[in-house]
N, C-alpha and C positions, 0 to 999 in steps of 0.2 A: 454526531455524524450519521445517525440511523443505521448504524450496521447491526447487524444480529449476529450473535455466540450462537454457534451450532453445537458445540462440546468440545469438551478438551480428549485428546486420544494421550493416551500417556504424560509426555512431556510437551506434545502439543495442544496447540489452541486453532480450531478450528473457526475462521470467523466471515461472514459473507454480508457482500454489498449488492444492492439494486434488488434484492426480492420484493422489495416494491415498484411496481413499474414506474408509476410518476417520477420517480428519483434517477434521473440521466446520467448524473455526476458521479455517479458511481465508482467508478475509477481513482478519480482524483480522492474521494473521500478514503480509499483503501488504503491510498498510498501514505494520505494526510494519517490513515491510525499507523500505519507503521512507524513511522517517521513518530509520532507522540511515543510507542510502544521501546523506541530504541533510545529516546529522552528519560525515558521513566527508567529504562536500564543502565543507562549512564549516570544518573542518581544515584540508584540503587547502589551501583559498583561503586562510586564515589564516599559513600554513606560507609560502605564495607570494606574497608582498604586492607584489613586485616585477613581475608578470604581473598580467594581464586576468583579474578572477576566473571561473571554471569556472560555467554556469547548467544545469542541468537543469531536464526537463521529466516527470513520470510520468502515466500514464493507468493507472487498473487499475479491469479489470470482470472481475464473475462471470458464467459462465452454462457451457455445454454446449462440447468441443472436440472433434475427432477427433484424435488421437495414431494416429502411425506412423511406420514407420522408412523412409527414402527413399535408396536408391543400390545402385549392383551393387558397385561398388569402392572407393568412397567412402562410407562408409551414414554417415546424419545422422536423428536422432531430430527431429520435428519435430510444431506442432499446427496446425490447419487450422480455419477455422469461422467463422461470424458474430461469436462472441466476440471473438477474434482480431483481427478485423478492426475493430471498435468501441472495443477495448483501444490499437488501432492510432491511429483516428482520435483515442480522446480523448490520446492521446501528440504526437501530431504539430501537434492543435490547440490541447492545452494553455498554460497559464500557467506563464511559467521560476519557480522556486524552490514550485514549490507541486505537492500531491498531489491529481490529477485524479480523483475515482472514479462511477462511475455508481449510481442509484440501487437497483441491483441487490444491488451490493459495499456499498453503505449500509445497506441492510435488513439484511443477514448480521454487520454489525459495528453494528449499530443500540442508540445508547445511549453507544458508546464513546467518540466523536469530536465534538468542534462541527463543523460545517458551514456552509457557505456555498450557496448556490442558483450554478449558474455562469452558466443562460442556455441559450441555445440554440447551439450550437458554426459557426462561419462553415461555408456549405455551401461546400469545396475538394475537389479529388481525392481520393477513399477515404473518405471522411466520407457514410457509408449514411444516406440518404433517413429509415431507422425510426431514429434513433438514441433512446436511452433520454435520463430527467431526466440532468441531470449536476449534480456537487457538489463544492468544491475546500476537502480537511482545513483546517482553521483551528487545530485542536490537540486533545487528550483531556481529554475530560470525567471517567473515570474509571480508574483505573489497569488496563492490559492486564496478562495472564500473561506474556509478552513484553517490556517496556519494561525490566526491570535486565538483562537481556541487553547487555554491553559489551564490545566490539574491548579487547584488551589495550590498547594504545596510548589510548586513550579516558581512561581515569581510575586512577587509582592503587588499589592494596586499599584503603585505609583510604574513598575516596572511594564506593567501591563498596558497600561495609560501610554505610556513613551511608545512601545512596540504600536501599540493600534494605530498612533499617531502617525508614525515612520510608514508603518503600511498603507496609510487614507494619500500620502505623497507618493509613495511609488506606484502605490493604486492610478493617480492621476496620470504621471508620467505612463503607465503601459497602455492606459484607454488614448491616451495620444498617439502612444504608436501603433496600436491596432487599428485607429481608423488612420495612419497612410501608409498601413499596408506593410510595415518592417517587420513586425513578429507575422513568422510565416507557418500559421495555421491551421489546420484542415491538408496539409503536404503528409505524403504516406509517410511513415515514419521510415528510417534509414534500415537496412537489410544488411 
């Protein structure tokens, strides 16, 4: 997916898309790792039935970051910025088992995802006064470039084979309906 680990802070994982500029898709690619990241946790939990199952929370927005490298002897690659810190708040204020994203990251993956409206985020610590709409994935509406993308351990070849297959069909069926016009595309996304 091209994304890059920035660091984990505690019990979080810090992780960013598009720091390369050629890569447009950005978006969609963040959501496609969440969406992988809450697969791998529902293994996990399934594998552990004997423990407290594992909940995650994800926040992910687009917008502008300053990257740089910070340390004299220790150097650590790091991003800095309003973004940042909004990706932050919708993490920390988030819903467990669900993908938080703002309407920024919705416009850019706009078409791909059902969504839900989330409200307006509890005003707590780090939670910026300007925050954007927010919206929490409900699932795909159309199939991504992304989505047969599978961890070894995930599905067997033959199972892999079936899904790629199932997807090159409904592949076909949505480039039909995009050229007459039914999936409505490029439409701001809902407020």
């Amino acid at each position: 997916l091209e994304l890059n680990k920035i660091k984990t802070i505690g019990d979080a994982y810090f992780l960013a898309g598009g720091l390369d500029p050629k890569i447009k898709d950005h978006a969609i690619r963040m959501i496609e790792a969440a969406m992988f990241m809450y697969t791998a946790l529902d293994e996990h939990n399934a594998r552990h039935l004997d423990r407290d199952p594992l909940r995650m929370r994800l926040g992910i927005h687009s917008g502008p970051a300053v990257a740089g490298v910070i340390g004299t002897k220790k150097v650590a690659y790091d991003l800095w910025g309003a973004s940042v810190v909004i990706a932050n708040a919708m993490e920390s204020t988030g819903v467990p088992q669900t993908i938080h994203v703002s309407a920024t990251t919705l416009a850019m993956a706009h078409g791909y995802y059902e969504v839900k409206a989330r409200g307006e985020l509890p005003q707590e610590k780090g939670v910026p006064n300007e925050m954007p709409a927010t919206f929490l994935i409900q699932g795909r509406l159309l199939p991504t470039p992304y989505m047969h993308i599978v961890r070894p351990r995930m599905q067997s070849k033959k199972a892999v084979a079936k899904k790629l297959a199932a997807s090159d069909a409904v592949s076909d069926a949505v480039k039909a309906r995009r050229s007459s016009s039914v999936v409505g595309l490029g439409e701001s996304p809902p407020r």
